[in-house]
C-alpha positions as CSV (number, residue, x, y, z in Angstrom):
1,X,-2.8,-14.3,-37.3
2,X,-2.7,-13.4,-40.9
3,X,-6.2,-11.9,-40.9
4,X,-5.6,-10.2,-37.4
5,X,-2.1,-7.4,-38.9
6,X,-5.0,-7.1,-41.8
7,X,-7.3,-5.7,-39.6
8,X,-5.2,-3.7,-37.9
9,X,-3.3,-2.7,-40.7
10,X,-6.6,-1.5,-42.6
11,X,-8.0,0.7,-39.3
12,X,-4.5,2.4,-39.4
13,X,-5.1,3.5,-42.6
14,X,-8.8,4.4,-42.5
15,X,-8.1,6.6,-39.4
16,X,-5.1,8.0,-40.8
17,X,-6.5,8.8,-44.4
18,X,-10.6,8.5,-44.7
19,X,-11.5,10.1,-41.3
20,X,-12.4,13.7,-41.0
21,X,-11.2,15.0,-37.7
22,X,-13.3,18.1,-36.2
23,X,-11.4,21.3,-35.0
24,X,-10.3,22.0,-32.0
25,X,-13.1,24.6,-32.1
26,X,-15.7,22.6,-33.0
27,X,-15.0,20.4,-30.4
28,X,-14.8,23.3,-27.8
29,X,-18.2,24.4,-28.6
30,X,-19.9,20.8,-28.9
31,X,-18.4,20.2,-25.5
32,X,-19.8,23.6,-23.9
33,X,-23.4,22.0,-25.4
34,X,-23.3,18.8,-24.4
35,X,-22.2,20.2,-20.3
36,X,-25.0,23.0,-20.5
37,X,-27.9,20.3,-22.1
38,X,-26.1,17.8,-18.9
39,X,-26.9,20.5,-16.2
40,X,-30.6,21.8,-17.8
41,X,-31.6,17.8,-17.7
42,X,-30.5,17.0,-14.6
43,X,-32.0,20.3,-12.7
44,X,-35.6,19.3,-15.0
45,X,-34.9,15.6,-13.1
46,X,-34.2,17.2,-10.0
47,X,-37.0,19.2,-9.7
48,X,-39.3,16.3,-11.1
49,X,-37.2,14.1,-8.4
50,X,-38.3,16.7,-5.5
51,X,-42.0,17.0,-6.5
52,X,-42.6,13.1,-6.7
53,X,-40.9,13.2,-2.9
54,X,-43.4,16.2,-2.2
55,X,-46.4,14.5,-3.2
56,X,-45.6,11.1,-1.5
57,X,-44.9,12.6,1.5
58,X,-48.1,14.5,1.9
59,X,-49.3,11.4,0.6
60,X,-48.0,9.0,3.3
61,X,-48.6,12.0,6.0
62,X,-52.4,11.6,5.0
63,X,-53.2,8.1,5.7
């Protein structure tokens, strides 16, 4: 039990005193990057998603 307050007890104070929070700012704009590189990769999967159908359907259609 001893070992288990010493654990906790030494996160506390490495998030309280050694971590370097970003700004609220910084975290804005990281957040605006990370949603606009989300949306370009999933319309590049899309579009790669609706070729693969395209082909395999003239595919099947074929034979």
């Amino acid at each position: 039990m001893n070992k288990l307050v010493v654990l906790i007890s030494e996160s506390y104070q490495e998030m309280v005193n050694k971590v370097t929070w970003p700004s609220i700012s910084s975290l804005q704009s990281s957040s605006w990057l990370v949603l606009v590189a989300s949306l370009i990769f999933a319309l590049f999967i899309g579009l790669i998603d609706l070729g693969f159908e395209n082909i395999m359907t003239f595919f099947y259609d074929t034979f």
